[in-house]
Each structure stands twice: as structure tokens, then as C-alpha cells.
C-alpha positions in Angstrom: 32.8 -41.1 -12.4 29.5 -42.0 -10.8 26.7 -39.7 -9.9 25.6 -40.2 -6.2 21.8 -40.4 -6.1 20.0 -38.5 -3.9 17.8 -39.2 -0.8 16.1 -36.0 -1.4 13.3 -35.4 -4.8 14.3 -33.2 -7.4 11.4 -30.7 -6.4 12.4 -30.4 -2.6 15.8 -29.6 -4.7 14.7 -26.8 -6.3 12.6 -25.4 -3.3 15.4 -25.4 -1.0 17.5 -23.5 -4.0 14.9 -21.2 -4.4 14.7 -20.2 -0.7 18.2 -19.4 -0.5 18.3 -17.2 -3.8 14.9 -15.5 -2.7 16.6 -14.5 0.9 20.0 -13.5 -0.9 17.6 -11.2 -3.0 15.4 -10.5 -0.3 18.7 -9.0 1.6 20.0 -7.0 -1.6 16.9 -5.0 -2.2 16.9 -3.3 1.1 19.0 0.3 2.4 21.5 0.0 5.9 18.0 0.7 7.3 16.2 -2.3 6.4 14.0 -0.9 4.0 12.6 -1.3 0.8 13.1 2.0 -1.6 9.1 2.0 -1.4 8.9 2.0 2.3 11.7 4.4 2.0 9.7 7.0 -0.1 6.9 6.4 1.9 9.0 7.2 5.1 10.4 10.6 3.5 6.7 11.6 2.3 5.0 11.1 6.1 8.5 13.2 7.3 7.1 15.8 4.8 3.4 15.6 5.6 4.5 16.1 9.1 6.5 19.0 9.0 3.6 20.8 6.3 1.1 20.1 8.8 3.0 21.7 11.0 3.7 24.6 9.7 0.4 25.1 9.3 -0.4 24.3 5.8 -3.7 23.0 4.8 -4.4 19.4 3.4 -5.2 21.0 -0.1 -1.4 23.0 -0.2 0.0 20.0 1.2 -0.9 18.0 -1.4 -0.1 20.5 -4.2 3.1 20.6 -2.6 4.3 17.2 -2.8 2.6 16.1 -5.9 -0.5 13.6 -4.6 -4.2 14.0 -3.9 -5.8 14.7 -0.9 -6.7 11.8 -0.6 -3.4 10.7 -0.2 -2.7 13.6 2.5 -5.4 12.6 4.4 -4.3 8.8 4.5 -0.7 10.3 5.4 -2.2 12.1 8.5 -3.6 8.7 9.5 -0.1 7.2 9.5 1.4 9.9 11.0 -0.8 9.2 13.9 -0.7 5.6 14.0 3.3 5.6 13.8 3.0 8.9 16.7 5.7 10.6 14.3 3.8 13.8 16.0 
């Protein structure tokens, strides 16, 4: 049997291939949300920052509570705001 030749090059092959396999993985590494597992954690940690600052905790006890630095709180505070999870 003959091979049919192609219009199309061997590399526009492969990058139309690749395309297809990234998005099919692309789809597979996110939750029913939409979301990554990173974006995920990151999600549950403002909920948590949140509900600390809330209660009244400091920055300091927030941060010993969920395990970063204060830096970290203090960059969580600012997402807070920005997403208005207040």
C-alpha cells in the first residue's frame, strides 16, 4: 500500500500533536473547580488567613498556626483584599 504524502511539514505535524496532548493534559490536572491543586492550596490557605484574622489573631500566631512566615501572612492579607474575600 502507498503512503499518501502530506501537504503539511513534519514539524507543523508535531506542533499540532503537541497542542492537542498539552490541552488534554492541561484539562486533567485541574479539580470540578477549575483549578490547579496549587491554586487550590493557595485558595484553602487565604480561607484560613481570613477566618484567623478574624478571630482576632495576630499576624505572628497566624503564621505559627498554619506553618509559613510572616512574610507569607502579610502577602496573604494582600490577597485577601485584592480578591475582597473580606
Amino acid at each position: 500500500m502507498k503512503e499518501l504524502k502530506t501537504i503539511i511539514s513534519d514539524k507543523e505535524v508535531k506542533r499540532r500533536t503537541n497542542i492537542r496532548t498539552s490541552n488534554h493534559h492541561k484539562k486533567k490536572r485541574r479539580n470540578e473547580k477549575g483549578l490547579t491543586k496549587r491554586e487550590q492550596e493557595k485558595l484553602e490557605k487565604l480561607n484560613i488567613v481570613k477566618q484567623l484574622k478574624d478571630k482576632g489573631y495576630k499576624q505572628k500566631e497566624i503564621a505559627k498556626e498554619i506553618g509559613v512566615s510572616i512574610r507569607m501572612v502579610k502577602v496573604y492579607y494582600k490577597e485577601v483584599k485584592k480578591q475582597n474575600l473580606q
